[in-house]
N, C-alpha and C positions, 0 to 999 in steps of 0.2 A: 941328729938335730934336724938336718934337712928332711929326712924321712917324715919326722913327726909335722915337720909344718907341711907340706905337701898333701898327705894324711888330713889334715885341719883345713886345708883350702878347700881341698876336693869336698869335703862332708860340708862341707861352704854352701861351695857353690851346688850341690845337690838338695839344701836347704832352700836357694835362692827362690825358684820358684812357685815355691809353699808360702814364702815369707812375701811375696809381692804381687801372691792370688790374693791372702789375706789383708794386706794394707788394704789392696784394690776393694775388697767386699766390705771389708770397714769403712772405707771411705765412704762407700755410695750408699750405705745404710747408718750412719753417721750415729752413736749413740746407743745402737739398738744391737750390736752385736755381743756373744758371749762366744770366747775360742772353748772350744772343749779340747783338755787334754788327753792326749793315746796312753795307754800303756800296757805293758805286754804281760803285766801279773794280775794277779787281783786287786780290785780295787776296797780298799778299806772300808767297814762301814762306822771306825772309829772318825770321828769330825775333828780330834785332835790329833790323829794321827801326821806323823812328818810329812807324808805325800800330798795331805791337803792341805796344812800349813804351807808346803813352797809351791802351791798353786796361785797364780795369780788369780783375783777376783775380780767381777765385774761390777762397777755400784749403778743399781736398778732406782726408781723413786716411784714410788706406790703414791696417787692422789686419794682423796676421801669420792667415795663414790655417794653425790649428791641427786641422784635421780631416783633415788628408792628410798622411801621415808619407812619406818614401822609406826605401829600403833604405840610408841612407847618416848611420852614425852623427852624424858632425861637420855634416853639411846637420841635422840636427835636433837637435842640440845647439845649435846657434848657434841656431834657429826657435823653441827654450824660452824665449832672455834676448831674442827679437827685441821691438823695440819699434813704435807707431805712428808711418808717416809723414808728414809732412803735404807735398802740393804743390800748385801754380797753377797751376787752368787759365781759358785764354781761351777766347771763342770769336767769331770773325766769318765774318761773310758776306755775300754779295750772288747776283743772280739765277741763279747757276750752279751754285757750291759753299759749302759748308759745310766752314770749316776751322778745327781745335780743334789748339791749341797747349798743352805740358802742360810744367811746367818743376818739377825739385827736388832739393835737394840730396842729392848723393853724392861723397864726396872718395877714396873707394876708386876710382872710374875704371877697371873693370875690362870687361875685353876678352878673348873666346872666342878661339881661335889656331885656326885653321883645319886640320881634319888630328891635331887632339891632342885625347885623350882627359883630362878632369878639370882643362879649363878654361873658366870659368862666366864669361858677359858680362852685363853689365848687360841689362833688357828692360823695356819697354812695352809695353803691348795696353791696345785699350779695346774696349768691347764696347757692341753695340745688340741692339734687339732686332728680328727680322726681318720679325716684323707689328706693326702698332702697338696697343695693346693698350685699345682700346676697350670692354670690358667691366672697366677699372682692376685686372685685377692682370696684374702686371709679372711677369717672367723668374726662374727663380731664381735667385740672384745665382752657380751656382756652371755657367757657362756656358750657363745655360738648361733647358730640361727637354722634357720630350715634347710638350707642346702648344705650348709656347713658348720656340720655335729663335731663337737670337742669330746675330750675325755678327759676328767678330771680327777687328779689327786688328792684328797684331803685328811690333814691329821689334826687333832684337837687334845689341846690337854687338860684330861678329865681326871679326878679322886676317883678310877675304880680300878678291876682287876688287871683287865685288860686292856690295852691303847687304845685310843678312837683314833680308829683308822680307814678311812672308807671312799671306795671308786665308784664315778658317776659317770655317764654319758649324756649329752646334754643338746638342745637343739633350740636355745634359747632359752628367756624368763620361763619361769615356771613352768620348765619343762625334764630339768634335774631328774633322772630315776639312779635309783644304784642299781650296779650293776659286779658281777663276779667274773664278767668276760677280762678283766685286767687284770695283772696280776702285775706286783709291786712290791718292794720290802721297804719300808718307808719306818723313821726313827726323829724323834723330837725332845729335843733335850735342854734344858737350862742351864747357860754356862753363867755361873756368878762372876769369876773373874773378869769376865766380856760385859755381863750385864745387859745379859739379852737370849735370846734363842738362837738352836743349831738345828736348823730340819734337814735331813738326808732321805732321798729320793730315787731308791734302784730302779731301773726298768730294765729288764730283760729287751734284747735285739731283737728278739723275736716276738708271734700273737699278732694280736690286733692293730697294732704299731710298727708293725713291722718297717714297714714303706717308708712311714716318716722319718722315724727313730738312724734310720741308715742313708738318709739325702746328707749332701753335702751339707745344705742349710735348710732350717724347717724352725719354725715360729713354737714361741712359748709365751707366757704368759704366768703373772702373780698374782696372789692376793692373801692379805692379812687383816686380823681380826686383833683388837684389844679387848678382852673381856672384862679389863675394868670399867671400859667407857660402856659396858651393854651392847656391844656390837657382834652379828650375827645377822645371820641370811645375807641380806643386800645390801645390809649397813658394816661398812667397811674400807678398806686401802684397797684400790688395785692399778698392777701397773701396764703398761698400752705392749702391745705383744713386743718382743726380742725376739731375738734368730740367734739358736745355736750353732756354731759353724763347726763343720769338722773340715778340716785343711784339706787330710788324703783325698777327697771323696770331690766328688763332679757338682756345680751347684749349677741350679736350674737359673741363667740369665737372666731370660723373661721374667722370674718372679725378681729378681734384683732391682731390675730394670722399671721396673713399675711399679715398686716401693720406693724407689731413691728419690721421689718426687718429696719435696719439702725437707730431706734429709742431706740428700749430696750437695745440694748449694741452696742457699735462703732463698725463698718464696720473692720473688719481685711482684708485689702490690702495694699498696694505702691502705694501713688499718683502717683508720678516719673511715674512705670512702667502704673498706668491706662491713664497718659497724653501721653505714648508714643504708649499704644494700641486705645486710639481717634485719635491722629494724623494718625494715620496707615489707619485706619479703619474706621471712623467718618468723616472725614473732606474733602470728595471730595465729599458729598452730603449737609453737618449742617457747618454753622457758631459756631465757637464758641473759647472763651477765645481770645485768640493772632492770632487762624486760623481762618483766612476773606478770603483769597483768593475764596472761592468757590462764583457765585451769589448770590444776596437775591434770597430767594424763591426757590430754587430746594430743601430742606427739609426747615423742620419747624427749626427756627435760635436758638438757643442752649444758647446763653447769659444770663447770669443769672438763666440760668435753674434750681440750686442749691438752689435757694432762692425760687421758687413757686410749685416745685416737690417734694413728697416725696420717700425717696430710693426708694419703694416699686414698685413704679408706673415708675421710671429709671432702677432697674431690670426688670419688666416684660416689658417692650419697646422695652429691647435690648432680652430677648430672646423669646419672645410673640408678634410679634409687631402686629397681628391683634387683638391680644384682646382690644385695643381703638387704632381709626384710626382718625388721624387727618384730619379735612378738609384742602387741601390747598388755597394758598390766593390768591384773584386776578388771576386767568389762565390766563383773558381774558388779561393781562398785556403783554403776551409773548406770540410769532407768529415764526411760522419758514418758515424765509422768504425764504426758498431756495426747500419751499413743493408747492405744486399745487393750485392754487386757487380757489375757490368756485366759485358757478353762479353769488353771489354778488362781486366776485372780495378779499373777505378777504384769507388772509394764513389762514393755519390751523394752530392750539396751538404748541407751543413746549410744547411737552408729557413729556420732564426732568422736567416741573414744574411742572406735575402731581404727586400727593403724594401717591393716591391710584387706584385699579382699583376695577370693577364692577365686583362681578361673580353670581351665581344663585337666583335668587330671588331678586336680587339689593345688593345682600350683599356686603359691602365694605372689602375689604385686602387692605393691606400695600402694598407699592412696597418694603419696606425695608426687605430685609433677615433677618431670624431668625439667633445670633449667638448662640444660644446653644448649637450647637456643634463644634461650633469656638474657645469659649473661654471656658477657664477652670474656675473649681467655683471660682479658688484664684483670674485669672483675671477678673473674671464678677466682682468683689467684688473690686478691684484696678479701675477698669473703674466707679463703683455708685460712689467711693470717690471722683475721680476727678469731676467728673459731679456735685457732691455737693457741691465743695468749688466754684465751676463760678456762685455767688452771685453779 
């Protein structure tokens, strides 16, 4: 008897350490973490199997992503009254692969028809980032950006032979190519008893991923699609990046350290005063909350921004803003009609819907001014608050 509890203390307390790295990094990234589980067999790619039943989940909440409209009245009618959704994900692994299982309710169960135009399947993708991001800022959540290329998962449930299944590498808006450099086994399933979808997500340890896939902590990212509401491309849920943690493994501080901002302990500002320094300062370029007045497109539209960014990366925007440069959308959409015309007879662009400019080497800058020495810390910190409740 005493053997066995001795036995039991000791795997204790060799436990101890793992278990109060992990509080520690939950703590300070508050919300945003996913534990992945070890294991020393193979990992099932059944989604009912016992192993991933007694995993514990993590619940994510996907926002509607309101900055990208289509041409398709009712897909954006329905994307006005869309709401947030919340789903589970797992994640286990052992010396090979890394595999994240994602599961949530939809009782529409819609399904793309192969050959037919103006039918919308259900879809998945989750997305990494392609280097791992050891100077702690992350991807822009809206496929990446120039300095920092993602690589995307996605599966789609289509009426034909074969699964829609397909990897992208991505360097912001419209910039998506497929790509065969990833490699994946990836499974999308309808559980009726659940009343919703099971996607399963293998990644090999090794390739392109290598680096990140095997950090202590490294950033992920969701996004889903309803194909009954018409949703497709940009019209969709997604959710503001997570970190999957693996215990065994060494995590990089500095990136902890410089995301726990708005995470580890509440923002001390004034809404009130940061809604009145965006109206000021903000909204004669970004859409956002009750301010519409400016065009679409002369910045990136702000709606919702709260729900897909974290503080971190809305702090360093407003006083960093070339450290991730957004692409803008559509130039080709806006002409100014009152410039010279080319040999083929087109205006040239309106340059207000240009979001960035070129300088040495192709490097991208922001057009937007640094406020760092605009605003004071108390107000930087009153403007993340409001920026975070426009969910």
């Amino acid at each position: 008897m005493h053997t066995k509890m001795t036995i039991l203390l000791f795997a204790s307390l060799l436990l101890l350490p793992s278990l109060l790295a992990a509080a520690s990094v939950k703590a300070q990234l508050r919300g945003h973490v996913i534990v992945a589980n070890s294991s020393d067999s193979a990992i099932s790619v059944l989604t009912r199997d016992t192993s991933w039943v007694n995993t514990t989940p993590t619940a994510i909440t996907l926002y509607p992503q309101r900055s990208i409209r289509l041409s398709d009245r009712q897909a954006n009618a329905a994307l006005d009254h869309a709401k947030p959704l919340v789903a589970e994900v797992k994640v286990r692994y052992n010396s090979s692969e890394l595999v994240v299982m994602v599961s949530w309710k939809d009782r529409s169960y819609s399904i793309a028809l192969e050959h037919r135009v103006a039918t919308f399947g259900d879809q998945i993708a989750l997305s990494l980032p392609l280097n791992y991001p050891k100077n702690g800022v992350v991807p822009h959540i809206g496929m990446g950006d120039s300095k920092h290329p993602v690589a995307l998962y996605l599966q789609k449930a289509v009426k034909q032979k074969n699964p829609f299944q397909q990897t992208y590498l991505a360097r912001g808006f419209g910039s998506l190519t497929q790509t065969k450099k990833l490699s994946a086994y990836m499974t999308m399933n309808y559980d009726k008893s659940f009343g919703g979808w099971r996607a399963l997500f293998k990644l090999p340890l090794t390739g392109k991923l290598k680096t990140v896939l095997n950090s202590g902590l490294f950033p992920i990212s969701f996004a889903l699609w309803n194909g009954k509401q018409h949703e497709r491309g940009g019209n969709k849920r997604i959710s503001s990046w997570h970190f999957i943690y693996r215990p065994e493994r060494e995590v990089n501080q500095r990136l902890v350290k410089k995301l726990s901002y708005g995470l580890a302990t509440p923002i001390l500002g004034d809404v009130k005063e940061g809604e009145k320094l965006v109206k000021t300062n903000c909204t004669f370029c970004h859409r956002i909350g009750p301010y519409l007045s400016t065009p679409e497109g002369v910045a990136p539209n702000l709606s919702g921004i709260g729900g897909v960014a974290l503080p971190a990366y809305l702090k360093e925007s407003i006083v960093t803003p070339d450290a991730i440069v957004v692409r803008n959308l559509h130039l080709n959409r806006h002409y100014q009609k009152g410039g010279e015309r080319d040999a083929h007879g087109a205006y040239p662009h309106n340059m207000r819907y240009k979001w960035y400019r070129k300088g040495k080497k192709g490097v991208l800058h922001s057009n937007m001014p640094s406020y760092q020495a605009i605003l004071t810390p108390e107000q930087l910190n009153s403007v993340v608050l409001y920026l975070q409740q426009q969910k």
